[in-house]
C-alpha positions in Angstrom: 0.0 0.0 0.0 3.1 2.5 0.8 4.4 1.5 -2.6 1.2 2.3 -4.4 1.0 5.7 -2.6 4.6 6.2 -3.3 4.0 5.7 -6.5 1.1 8.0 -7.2 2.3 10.8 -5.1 5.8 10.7 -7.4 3.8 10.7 -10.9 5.4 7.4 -11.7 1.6 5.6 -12.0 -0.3 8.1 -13.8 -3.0 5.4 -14.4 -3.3 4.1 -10.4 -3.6 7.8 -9.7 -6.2 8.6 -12.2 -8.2 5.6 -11.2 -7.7 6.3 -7.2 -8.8 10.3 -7.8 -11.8 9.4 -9.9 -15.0 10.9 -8.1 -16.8 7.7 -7.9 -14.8 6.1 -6.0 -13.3 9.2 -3.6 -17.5 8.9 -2.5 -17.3 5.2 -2.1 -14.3 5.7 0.2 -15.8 8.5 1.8 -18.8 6.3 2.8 -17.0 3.3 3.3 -14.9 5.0 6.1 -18.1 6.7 7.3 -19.6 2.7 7.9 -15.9 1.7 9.3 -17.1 4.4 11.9 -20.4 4.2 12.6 -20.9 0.2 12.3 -19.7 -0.8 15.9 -22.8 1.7 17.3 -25.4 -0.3 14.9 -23.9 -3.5 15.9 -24.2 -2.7 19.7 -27.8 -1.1 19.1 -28.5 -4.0 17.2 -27.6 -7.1 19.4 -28.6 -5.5 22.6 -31.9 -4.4 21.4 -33.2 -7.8 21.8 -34.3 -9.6 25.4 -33.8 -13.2 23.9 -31.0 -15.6 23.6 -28.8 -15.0 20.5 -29.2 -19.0 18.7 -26.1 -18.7 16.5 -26.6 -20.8 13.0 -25.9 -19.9 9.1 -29.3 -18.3 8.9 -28.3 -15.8 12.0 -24.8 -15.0 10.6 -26.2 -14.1 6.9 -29.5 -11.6 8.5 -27.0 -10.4 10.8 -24.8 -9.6 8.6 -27.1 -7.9 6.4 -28.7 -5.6 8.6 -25.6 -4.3 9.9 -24.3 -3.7 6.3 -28.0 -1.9 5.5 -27.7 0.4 8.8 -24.1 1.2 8.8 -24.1 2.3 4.9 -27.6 4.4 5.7 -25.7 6.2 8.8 -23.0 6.7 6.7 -24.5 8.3 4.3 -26.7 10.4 6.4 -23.4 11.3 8.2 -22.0 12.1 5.2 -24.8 14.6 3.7 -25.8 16.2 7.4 -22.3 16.8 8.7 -19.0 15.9 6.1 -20.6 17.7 2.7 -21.4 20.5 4.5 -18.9 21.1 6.4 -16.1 20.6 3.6 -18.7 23.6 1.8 -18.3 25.9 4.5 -14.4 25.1 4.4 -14.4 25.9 1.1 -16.3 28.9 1.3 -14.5 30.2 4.3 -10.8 29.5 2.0 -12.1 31.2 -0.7 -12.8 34.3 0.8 -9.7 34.3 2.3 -7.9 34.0 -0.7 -6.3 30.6 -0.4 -8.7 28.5 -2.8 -6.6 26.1 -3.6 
């Protein structure tokens, strides 16, 4: 991974680099890191919402799984339109009227 990033910051992989900066993806890894965050509050909330015995079994492992994929992504992205995208706006705003827009 240091290699890659070497790599990309040097201008040696113009193609890695263009691929990495793409907008698609810097949202995906926005959002992604936004779940990272968020998904041991949904799993807690989750598993100790409930007042009976946790049967563990394939079925159990596959709807867990699922609903703490569905909640974490939907926090995310609620994190990411109520309080990231705003914020980086007002950063933006506040640097460009202070002259150093990059």
């Amino acid at each position: 991974l240091s290699a890659v990033a070497y790599l990309c910051f040097s201008g040696q992989a113009p193609l890695v680099n263009g691929l990495l900066s793409w907008w698609p993806l810097q949202v995906f890894g926005k959002l992604t890191f936004a779940a990272y965050i968020v998904h041991p509050v949904v799993m807690y909330g989750v598993n100790y919402s409930t007042t009976a015995p946790i049967e563990f079994s394939d079925i159990w492992f596959a709807k867990s799984f699922t609903s703490f994929l569905a909640w974490a992504s939907l926090l995310a992205l609620l994190l990411w339109l109520l309080a990231e995208k705003p914020a980086a706006n007002l950063l933006a705003l506040a640097l460009g009227r202070l002259g150093l827009k990059g």
